[in-house]
NUPA-954794 format. One record per residue: residue number from 0; residue in one letter; x, y, z of N, C-alpha, C in turn. Coordinates in Angstrom, 2 decimals. Layout:
<site NUM; 'A'; <X; Y; Z>; <X; Y; Z>; <X; Y; Z>>
...
***
This chain:
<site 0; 'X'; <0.84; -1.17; 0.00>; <0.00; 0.00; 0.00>; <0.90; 1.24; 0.00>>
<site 1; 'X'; <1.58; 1.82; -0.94>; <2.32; 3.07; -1.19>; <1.55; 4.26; -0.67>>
<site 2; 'X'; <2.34; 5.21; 0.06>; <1.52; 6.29; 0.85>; <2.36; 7.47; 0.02>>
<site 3; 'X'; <2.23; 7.63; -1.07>; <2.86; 8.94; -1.97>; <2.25; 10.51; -1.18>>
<site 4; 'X'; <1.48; 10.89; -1.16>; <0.89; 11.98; -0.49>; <0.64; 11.82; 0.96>>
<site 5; 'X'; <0.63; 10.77; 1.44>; <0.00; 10.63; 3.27>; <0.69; 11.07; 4.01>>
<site 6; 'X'; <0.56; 11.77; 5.16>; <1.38; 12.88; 5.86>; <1.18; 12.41; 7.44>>
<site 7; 'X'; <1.42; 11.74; 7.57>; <0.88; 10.90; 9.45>; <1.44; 11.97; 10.05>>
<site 8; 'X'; <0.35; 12.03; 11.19>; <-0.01; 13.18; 12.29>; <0.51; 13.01; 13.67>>
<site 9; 'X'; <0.42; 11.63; 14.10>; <0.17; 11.29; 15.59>; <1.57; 10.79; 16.07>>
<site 10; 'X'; <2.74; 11.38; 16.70>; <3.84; 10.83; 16.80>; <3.99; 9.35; 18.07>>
<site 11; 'X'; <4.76; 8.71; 17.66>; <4.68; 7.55; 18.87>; <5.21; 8.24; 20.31>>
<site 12; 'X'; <4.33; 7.82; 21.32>; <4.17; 8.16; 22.79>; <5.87; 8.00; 23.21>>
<site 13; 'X'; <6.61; 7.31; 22.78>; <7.92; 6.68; 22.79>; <9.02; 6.32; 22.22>>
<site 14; 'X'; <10.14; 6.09; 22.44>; <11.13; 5.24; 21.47>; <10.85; 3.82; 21.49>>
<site 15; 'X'; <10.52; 2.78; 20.54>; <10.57; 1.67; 20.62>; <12.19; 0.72; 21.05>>
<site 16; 'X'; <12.33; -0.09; 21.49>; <13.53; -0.88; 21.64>; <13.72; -1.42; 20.25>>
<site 17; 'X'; <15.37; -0.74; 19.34>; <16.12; -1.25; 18.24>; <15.96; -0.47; 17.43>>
<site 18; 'X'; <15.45; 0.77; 17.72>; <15.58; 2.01; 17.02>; <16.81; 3.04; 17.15>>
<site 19; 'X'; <17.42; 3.65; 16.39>; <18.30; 4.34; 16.72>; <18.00; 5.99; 16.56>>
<site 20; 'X'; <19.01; 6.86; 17.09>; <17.99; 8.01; 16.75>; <19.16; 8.75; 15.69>>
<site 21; 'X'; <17.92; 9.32; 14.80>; <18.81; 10.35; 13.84>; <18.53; 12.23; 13.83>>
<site 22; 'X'; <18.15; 12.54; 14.90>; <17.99; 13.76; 15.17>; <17.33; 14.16; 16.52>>
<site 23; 'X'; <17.35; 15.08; 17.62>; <16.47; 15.15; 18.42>; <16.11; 16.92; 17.75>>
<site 24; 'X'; <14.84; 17.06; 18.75>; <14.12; 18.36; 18.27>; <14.13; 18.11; 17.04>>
<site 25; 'X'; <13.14; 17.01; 16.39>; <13.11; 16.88; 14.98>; <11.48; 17.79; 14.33>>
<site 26; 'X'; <11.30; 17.53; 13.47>; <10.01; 18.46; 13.41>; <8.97; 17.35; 12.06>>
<site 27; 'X'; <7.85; 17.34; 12.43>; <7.06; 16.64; 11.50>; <7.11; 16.78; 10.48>>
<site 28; 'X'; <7.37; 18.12; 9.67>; <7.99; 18.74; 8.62>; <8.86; 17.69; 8.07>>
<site 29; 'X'; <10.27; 17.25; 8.50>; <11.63; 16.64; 8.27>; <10.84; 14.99; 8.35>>
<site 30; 'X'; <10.29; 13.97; 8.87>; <9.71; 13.53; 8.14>; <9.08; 13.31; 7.17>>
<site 31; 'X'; <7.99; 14.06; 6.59>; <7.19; 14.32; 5.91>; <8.30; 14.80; 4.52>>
<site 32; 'X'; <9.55; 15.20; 4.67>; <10.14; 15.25; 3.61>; <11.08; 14.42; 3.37>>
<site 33; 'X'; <11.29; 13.42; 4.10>; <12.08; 12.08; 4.17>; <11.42; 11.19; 3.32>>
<site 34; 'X'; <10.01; 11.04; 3.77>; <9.24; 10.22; 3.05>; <8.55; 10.44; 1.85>>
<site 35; 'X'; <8.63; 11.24; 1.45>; <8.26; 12.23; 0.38>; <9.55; 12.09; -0.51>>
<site 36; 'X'; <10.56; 12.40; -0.26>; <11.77; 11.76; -0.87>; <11.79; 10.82; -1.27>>
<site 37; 'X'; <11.90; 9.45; -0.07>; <11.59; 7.85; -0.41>; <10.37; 7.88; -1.79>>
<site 38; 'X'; <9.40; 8.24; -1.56>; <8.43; 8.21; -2.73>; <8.89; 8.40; -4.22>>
<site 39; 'X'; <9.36; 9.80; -4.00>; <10.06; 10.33; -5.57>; <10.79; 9.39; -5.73>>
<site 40; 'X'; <11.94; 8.89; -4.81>; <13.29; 8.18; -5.18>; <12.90; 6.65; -5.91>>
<site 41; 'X'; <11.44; 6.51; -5.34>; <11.06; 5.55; -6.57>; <11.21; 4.00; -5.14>>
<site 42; 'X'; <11.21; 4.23; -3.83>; <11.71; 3.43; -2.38>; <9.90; 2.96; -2.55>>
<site 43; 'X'; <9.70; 1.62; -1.62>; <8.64; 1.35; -1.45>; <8.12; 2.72; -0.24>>
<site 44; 'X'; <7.14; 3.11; 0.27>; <6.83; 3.59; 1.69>; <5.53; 3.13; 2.17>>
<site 45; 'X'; <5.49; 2.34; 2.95>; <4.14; 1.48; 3.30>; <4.07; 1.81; 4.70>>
<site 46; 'X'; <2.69; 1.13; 4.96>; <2.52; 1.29; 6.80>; <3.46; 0.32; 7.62>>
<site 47; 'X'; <3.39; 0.31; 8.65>; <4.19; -0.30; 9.78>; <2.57; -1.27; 9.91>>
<site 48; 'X'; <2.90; -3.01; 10.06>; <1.88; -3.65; 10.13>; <1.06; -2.96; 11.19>>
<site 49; 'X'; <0.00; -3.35; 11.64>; <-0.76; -2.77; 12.75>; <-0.56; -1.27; 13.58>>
<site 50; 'X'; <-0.18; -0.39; 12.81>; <-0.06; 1.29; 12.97>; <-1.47; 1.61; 12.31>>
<site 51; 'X'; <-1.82; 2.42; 12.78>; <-3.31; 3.27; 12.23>; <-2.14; 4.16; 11.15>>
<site 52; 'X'; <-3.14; 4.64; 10.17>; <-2.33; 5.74; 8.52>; <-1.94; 6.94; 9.56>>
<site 53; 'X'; <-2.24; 7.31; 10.89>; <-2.01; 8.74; 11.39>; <-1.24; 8.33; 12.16>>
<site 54; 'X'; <-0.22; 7.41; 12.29>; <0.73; 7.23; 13.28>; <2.04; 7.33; 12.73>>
<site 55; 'X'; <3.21; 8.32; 13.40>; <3.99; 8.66; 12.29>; <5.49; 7.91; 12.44>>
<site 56; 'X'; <4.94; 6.64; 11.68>; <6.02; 5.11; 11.49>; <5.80; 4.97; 10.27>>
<site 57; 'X'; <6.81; 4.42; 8.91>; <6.55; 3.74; 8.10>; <7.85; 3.33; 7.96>>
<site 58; 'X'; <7.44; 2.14; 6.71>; <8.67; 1.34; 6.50>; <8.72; 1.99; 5.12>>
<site 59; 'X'; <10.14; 2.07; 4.73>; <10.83; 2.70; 3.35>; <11.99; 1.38; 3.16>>
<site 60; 'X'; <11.49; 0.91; 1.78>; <12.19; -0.43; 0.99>; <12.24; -0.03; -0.12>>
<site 61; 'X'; <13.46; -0.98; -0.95>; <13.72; -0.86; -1.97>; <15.12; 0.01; -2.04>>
<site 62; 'X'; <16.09; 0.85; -1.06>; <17.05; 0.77; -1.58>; <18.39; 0.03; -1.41>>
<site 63; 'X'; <19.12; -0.01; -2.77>; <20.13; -0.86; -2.98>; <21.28; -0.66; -2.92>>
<site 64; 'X'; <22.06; -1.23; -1.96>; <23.82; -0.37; -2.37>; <24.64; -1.83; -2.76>>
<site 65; 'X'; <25.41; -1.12; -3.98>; <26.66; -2.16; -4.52>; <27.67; -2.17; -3.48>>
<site 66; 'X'; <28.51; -2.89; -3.66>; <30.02; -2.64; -3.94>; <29.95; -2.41; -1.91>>
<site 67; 'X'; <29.38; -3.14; -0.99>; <28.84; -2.72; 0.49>; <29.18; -3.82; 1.50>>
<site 68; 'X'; <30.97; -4.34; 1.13>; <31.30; -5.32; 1.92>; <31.68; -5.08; 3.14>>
<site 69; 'X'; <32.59; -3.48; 3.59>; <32.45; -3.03; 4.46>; <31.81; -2.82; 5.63>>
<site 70; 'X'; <30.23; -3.22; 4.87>; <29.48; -3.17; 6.41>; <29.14; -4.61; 6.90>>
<site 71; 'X'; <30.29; -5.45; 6.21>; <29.62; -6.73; 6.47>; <30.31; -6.82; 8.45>>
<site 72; 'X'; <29.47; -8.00; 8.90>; <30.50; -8.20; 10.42>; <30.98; -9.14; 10.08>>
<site 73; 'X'; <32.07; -9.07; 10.27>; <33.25; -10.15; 10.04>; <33.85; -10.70; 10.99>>
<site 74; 'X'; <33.53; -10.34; 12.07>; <33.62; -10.93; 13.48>; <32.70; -12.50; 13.28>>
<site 75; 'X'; <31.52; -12.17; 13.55>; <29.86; -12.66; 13.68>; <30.42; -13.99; 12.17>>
<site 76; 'X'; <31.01; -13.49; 11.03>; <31.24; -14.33; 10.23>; <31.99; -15.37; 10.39>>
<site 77; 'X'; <33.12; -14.81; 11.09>; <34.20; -16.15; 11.19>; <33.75; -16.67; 12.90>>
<site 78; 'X'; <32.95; -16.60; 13.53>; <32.62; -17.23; 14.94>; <31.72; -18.15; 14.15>>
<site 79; 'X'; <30.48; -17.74; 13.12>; <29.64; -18.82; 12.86>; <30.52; -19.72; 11.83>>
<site 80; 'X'; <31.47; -19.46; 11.12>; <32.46; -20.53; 10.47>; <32.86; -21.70; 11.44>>
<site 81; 'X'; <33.40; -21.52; 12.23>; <34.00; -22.39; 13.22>; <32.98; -23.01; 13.71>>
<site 82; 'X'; <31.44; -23.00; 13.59>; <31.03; -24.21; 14.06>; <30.49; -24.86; 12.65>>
<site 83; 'X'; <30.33; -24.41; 11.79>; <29.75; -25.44; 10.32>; <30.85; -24.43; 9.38>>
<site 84; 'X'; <32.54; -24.93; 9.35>; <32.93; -24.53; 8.38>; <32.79; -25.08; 6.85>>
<site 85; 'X'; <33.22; -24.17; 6.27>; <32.92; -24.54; 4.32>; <34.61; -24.33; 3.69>>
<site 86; 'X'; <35.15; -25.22; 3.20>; <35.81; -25.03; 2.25>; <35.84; -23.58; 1.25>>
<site 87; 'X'; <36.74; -23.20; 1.45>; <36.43; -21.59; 0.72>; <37.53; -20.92; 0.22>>
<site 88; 'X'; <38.17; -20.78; -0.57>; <39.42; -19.78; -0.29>; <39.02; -18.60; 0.27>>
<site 89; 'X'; <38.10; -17.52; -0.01>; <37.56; -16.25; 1.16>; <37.34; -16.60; 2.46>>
<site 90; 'X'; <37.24; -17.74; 2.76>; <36.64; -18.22; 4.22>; <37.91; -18.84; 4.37>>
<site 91; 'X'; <38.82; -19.14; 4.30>; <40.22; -19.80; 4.86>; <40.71; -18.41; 5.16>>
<site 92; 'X'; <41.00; -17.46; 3.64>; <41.38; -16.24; 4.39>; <40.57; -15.18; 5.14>>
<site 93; 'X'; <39.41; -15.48; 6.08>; <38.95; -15.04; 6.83>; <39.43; -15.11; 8.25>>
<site 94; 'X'; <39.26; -16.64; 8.18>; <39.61; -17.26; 9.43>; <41.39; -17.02; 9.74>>
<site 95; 'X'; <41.74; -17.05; 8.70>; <43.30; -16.37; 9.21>; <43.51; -15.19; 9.19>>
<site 96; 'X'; <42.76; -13.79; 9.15>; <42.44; -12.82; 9.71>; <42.68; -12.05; 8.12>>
<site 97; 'X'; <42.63; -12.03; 7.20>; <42.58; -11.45; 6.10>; <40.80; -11.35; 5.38>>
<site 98; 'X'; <40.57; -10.09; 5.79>; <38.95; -10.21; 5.46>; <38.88; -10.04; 3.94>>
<site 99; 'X'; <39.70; -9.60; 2.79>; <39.65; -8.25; 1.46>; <39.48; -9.86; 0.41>>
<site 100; 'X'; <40.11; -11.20; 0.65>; <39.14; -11.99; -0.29>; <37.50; -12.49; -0.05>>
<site 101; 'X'; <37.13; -12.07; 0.89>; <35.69; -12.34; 0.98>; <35.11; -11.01; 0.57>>
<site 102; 'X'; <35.64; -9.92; 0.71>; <35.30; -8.65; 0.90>; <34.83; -8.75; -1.09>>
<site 103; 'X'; <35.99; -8.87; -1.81>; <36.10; -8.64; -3.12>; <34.79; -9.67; -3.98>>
<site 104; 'X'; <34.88; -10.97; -2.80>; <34.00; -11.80; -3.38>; <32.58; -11.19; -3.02>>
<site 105; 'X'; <32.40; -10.44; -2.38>; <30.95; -9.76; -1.39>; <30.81; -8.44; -2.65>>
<site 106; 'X'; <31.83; -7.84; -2.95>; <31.55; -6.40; -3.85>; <31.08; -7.12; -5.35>>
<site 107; 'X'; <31.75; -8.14; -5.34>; <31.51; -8.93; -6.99>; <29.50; -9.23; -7.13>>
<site 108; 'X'; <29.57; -10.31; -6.00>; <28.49; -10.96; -6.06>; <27.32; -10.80; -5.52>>
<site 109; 'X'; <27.10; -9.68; -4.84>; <26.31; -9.50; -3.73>; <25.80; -7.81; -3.41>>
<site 110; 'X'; <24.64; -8.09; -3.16>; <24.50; -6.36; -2.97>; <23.68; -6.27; -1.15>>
<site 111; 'X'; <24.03; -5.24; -0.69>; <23.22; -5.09; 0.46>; <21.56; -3.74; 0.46>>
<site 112; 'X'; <21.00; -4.63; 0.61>; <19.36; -4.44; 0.56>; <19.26; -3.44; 2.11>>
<site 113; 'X'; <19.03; -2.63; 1.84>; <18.58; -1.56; 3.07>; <16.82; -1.11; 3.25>>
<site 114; 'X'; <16.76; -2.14; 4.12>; <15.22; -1.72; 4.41>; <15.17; -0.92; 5.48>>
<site 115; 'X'; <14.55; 0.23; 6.09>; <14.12; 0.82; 7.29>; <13.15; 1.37; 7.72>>
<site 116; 'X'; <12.52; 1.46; 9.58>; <11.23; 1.90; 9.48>; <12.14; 3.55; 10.40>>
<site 117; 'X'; <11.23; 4.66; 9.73>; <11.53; 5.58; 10.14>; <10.30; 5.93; 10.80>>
<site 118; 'X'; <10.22; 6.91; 12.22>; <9.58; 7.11; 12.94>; <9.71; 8.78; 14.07>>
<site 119; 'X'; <8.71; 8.99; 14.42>; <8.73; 10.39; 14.90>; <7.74; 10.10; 15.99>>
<site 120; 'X'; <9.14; 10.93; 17.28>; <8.58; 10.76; 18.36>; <7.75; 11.96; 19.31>>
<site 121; 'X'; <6.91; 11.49; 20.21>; <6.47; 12.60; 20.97>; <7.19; 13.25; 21.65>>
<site 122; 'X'; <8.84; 12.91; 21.70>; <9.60; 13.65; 22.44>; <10.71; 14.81; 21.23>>
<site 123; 'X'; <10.23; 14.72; 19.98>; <10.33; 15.05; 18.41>; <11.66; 14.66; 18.04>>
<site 124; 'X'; <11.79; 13.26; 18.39>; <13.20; 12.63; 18.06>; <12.38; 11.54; 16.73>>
<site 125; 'X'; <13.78; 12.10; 15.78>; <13.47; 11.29; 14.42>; <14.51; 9.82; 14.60>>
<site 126; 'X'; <13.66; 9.03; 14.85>; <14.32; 7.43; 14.45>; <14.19; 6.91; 13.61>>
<site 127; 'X'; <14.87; 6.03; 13.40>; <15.37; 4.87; 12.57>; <15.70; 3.03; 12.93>>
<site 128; 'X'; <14.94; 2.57; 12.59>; <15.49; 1.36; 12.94>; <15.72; 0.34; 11.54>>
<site 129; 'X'; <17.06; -0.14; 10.89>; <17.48; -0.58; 9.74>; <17.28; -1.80; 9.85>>
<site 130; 'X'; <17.26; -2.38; 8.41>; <17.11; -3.92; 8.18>; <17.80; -3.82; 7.39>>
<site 131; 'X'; <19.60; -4.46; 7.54>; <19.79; -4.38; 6.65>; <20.84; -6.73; 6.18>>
<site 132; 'X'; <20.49; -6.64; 4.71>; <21.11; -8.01; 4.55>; <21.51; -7.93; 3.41>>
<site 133; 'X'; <22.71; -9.00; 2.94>; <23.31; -8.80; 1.93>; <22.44; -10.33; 1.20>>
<site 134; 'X'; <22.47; -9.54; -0.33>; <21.28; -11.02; -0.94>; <22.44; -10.94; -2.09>>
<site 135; 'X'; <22.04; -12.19; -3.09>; <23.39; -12.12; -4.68>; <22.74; -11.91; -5.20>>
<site 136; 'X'; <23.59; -10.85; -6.47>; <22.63; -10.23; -7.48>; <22.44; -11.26; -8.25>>
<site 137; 'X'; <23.10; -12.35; -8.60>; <22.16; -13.66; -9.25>; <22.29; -14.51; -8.87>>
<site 138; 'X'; <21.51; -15.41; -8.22>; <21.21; -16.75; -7.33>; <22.24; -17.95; -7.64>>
<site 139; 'X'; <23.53; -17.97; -7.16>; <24.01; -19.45; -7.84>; <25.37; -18.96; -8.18>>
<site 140; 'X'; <25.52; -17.56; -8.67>; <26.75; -17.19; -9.25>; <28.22; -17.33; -8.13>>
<site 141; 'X'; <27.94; -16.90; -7.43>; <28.46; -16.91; -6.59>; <29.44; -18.21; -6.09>>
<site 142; 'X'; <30.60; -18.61; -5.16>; <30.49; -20.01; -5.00>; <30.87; -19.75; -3.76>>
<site 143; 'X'; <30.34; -18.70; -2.97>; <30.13; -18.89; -1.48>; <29.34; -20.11; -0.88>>
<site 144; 'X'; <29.46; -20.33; -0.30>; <28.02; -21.51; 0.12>; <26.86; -20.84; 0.75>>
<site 145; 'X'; <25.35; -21.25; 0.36>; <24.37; -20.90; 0.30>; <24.39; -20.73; 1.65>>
<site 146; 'X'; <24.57; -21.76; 2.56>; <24.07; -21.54; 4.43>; <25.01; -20.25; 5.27>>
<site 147; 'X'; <25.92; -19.93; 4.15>; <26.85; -18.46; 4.96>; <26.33; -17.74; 5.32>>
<site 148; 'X'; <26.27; -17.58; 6.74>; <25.69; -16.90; 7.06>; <26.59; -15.02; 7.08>>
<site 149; 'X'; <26.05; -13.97; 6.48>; <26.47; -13.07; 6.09>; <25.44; -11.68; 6.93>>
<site 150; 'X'; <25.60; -11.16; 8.02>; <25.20; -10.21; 8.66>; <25.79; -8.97; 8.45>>
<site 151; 'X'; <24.98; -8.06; 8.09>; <25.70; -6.65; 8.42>; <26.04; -6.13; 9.96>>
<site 152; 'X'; <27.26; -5.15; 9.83>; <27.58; -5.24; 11.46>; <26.63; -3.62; 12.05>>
<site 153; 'X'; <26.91; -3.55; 12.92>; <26.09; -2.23; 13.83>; <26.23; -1.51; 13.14>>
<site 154; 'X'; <25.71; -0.49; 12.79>; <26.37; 0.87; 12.09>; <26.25; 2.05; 13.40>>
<site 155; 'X'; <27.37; 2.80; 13.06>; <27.61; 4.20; 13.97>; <26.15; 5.25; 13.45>>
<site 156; 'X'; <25.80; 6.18; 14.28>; <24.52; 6.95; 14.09>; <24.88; 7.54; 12.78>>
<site 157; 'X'; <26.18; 8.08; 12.60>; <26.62; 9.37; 11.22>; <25.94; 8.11; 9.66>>
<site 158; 'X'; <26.86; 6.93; 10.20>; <26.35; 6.29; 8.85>; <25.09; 5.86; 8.73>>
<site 159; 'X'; <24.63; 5.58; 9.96>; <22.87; 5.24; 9.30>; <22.32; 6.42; 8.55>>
<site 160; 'X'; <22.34; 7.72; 9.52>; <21.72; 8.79; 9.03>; <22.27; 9.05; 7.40>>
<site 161; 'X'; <23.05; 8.96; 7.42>; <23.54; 9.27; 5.56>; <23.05; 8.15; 4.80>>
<site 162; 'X'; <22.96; 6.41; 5.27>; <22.30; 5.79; 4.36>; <20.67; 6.23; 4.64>>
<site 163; 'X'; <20.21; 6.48; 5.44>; <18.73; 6.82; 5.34>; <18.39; 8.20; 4.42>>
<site 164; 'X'; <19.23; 8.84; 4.64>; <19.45; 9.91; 3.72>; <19.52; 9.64; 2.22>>
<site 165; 'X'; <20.35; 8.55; 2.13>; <20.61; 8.12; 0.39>; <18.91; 7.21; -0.21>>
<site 166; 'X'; <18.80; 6.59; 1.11>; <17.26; 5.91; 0.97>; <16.33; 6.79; 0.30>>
<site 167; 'X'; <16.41; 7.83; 1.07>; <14.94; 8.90; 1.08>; <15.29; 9.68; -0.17>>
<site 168; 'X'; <16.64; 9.06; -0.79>; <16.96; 10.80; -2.13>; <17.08; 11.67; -1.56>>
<site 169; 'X'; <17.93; 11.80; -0.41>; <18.25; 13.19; 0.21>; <19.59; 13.51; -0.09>>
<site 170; 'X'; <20.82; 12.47; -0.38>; <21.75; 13.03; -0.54>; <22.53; 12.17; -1.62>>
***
């Protein structure tokens, strides 16, 4: 259900837990042109399941970044190796602390999908909470093994706010 014109009114009573914040003293305005952005930029902008249209949460999908091995965790990668390892040359040189052949194999084959729900609070703090996962741009190409498990790591507040920014066509 795309909300191109819908302008939600009613800010949440709160911060939810796994939201991060990208502004305090934010103003309904600076939403309303975030998402309005997402729209033009061509981003899905739908409701938050079970939010009434005047509650001011939505989810913004659809943008894509290449070349986004950097944000992979590579910690989280080589701990879940060691209990179901794979034959790999990127994953041998993982585990011996050289991340840049998985990295090269991640910029080749793989793109990271940035979903997020942005939200405005009654205390007029603009949040964010990201979804973000790396998927292959063609199913198979790749010769990572399918069960790798591949997490993006935390991001610092500066970089969410600039990818939510790139989300919305702001920068």
């Amino acid at each position: 259900m795309p909300l191109n014109t819908d302008r939600p009114s009613r800010p949440l009573p709160t911060r939810p837990a796994g939201y991060a914040e990208l502004a305090r003293y934010s103003s309904l305005g600076r939403l309303w042109a975030m998402l309005g952005g997402a729209a033009r930029a061509g981003r899905q902008v739908t409701l938050v399941r079970g939010d009434a249209p005047d509650v001011c949460r939505r989810r913004v999908s659809g943008y894509v970044l290449g070349n986004a091995s950097i944000f992979l965790d590579e910690g989280r990668t080589a701990r879940d190796l060691e209990d179901g390892f794979a034959p790999h040359p990127a994953l041998l040189a993982l585990l011996s602390g050289d991340p840049y052949p998985l990295r090269a194999e991640l910029n080749a084959h793989f793109e990271l999908r940035v979903d997020l729900v942005l939200a405005f609070t009654a205390r007029r703090d603009l949040i964010a909470r990201p979804e973000l996962r790396f998927a292959p741009l063609v199913p198979g190409l790749s010769s990572l093994p399918d069960d790798l498990t591949l997490d993006a790591r935390r991001l610092g507040r500066d970089e969410l706010h600039l990818l939510v920014q790139r989300a919305c066509g702001l920068a």
